[in-house]
C-alpha positions in Angstrom: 21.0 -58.4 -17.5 24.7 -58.4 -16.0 25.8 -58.5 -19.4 24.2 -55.3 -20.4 24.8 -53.4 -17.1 28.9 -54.5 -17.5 28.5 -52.9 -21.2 26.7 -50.0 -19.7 29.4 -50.0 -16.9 32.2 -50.5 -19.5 30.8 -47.4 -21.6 30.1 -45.0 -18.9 33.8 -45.8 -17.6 35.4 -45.2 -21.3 33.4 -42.2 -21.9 34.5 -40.7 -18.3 38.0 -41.5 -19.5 37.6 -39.9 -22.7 35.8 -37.0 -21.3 38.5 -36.4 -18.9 41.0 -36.4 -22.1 39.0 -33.8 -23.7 38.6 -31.4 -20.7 42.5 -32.4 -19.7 43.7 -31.5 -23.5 41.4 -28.1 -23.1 43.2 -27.6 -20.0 46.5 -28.5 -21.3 46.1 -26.6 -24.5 45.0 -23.3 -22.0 48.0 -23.3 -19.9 50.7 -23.6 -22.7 48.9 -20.7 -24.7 49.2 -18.6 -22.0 52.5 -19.7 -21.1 53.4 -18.8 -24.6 51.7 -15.7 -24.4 53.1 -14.9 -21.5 56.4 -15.4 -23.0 56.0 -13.3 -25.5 54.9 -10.6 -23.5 57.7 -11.0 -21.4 60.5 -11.1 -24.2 58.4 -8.4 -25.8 58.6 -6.0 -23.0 62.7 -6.8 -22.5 63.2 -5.9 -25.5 61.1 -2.7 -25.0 63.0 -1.2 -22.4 66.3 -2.6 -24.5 65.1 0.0 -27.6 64.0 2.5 -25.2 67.1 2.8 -23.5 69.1 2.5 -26.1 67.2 5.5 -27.7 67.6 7.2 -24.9 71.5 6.8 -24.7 72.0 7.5 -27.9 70.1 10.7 -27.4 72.4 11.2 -24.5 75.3 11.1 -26.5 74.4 12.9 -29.3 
């Protein structure tokens, strides 16, 4: 009987562990998506404003 409730213990504790690997790599995964996605938009939008304006000074000057 303690032998099967310290391999029940033993299981329950390693799938906990692994469970919180899975949720933690989900988790981890989300954030640098969304860092990266972020990024992009970010980068994405400086370089927006860099065409804009120089489309607009060039329009200026001509």
């Amino acid at each position: 009987m303690f032998c099967f409730l310290d391999i029940l213990f033993v299981n329950n504790r390693f799938l906990f562990i692994s469970f919180l690997l899975y949720s933690y790599h989900f988790f981890f995964i989300h954030i640098i998506s969304s860092l990266f996605i972020s990024f992009l938009l970010y980068s994405f939008h400086f370089f927006f404003i860099h065409f804009i304006s120089s489309l607009f000074i060039s329009f200026l000057l001509l």
